[in-house]
C-alpha positions in Angstrom: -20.0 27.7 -30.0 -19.7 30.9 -28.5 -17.1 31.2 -25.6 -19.7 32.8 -22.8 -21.6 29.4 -23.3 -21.5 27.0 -20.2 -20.1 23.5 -20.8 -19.6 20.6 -18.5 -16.1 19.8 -17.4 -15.3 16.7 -17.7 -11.9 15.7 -15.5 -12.2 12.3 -15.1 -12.7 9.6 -17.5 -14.7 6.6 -16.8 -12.1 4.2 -16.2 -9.9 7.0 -14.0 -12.8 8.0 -11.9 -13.5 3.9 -11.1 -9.9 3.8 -10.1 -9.3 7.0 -8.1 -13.2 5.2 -6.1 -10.9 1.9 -5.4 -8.1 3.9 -4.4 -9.7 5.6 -2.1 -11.9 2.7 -0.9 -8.6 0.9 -0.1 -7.0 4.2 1.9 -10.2 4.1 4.0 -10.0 0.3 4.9 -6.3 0.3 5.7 -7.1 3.0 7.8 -10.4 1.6 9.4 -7.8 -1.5 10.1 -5.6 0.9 11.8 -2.8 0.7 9.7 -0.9 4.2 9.0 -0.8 5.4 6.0 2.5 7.5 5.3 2.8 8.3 2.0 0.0 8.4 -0.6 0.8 8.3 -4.3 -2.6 8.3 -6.5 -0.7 8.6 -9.5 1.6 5.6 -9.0 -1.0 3.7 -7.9 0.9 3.2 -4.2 0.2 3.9 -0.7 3.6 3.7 1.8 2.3 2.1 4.9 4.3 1.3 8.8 5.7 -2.0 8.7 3.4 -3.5 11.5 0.5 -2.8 9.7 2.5 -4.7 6.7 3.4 -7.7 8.9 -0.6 -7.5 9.9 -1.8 -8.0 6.4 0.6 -10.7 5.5 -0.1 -12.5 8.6 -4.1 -12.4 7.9 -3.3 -13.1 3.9 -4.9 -10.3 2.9 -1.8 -9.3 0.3 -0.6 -11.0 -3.0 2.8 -11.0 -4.8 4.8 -10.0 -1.6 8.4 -9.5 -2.3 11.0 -8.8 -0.3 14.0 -7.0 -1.2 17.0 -6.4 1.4 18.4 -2.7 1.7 20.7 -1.0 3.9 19.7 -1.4 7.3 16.0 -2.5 6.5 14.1 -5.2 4.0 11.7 -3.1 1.4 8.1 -5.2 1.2 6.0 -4.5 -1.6 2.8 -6.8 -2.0 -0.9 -5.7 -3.9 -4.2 -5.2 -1.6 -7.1 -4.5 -3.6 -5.5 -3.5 -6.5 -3.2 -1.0 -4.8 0.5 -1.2 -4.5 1.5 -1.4 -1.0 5.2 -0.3 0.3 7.0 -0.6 3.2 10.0 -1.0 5.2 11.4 -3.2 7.8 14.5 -2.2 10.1 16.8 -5.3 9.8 17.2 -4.1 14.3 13.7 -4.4 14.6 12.5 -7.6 16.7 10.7 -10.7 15.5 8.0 -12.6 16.5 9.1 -16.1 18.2 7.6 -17.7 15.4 10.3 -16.8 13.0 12.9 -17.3 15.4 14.8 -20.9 14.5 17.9 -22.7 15.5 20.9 -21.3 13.7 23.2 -23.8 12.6 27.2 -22.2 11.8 
């Protein structure tokens, strides 16, 4: 084959190109939920989102496998939508809904 020949490229392989299509499927309908995306990590397989748009999905059950992991100053959520990894964090400050409010017994 002579080097001046023209030869198709092929970047993507069947099963990366079906999961770069859901990855971006899912960026579109977080977005089209108005959830903001902050950090977008196609190679990871993870999109960082706000926290209210978090404490949206978990509220409509739109997530699996959430887990919650307490940090300095904030809880770290991770959960799956659509395939996707989902990240974000909670200030411990930040005010809750009533619903979560209880009586505290010391």
């Amino acid at each position: 084959m002579s080097a001046t020949e023209q030869r198709p490229l092929k970047v993507l392989t069947t099963d990366h190109r079906a999961q770069v299509a859901n990855f971006n499927q899912v960026c579109r309908e977080l977005q089209r939920l108005g959830i903001r995306l902050h950090r977008i990590d196609l190679v990871g397989n993870r999109l960082a989102i706000a926290h209210e748009g978090g404490r949206f999905l978990v509220q409509q059950r739109q997530v699996l496998g959430l887990t919650r992991r307490p940090t300095a100053g904030s809880a770290f959520y991770t959960a799956q939508f659509q395939g996707v990894t989902l990240e974000w964090r909670e200030p411990i400050s930040y005010a809750r809904p009533e619903e979560w409010a209880g009586i505290t017994k010391h």
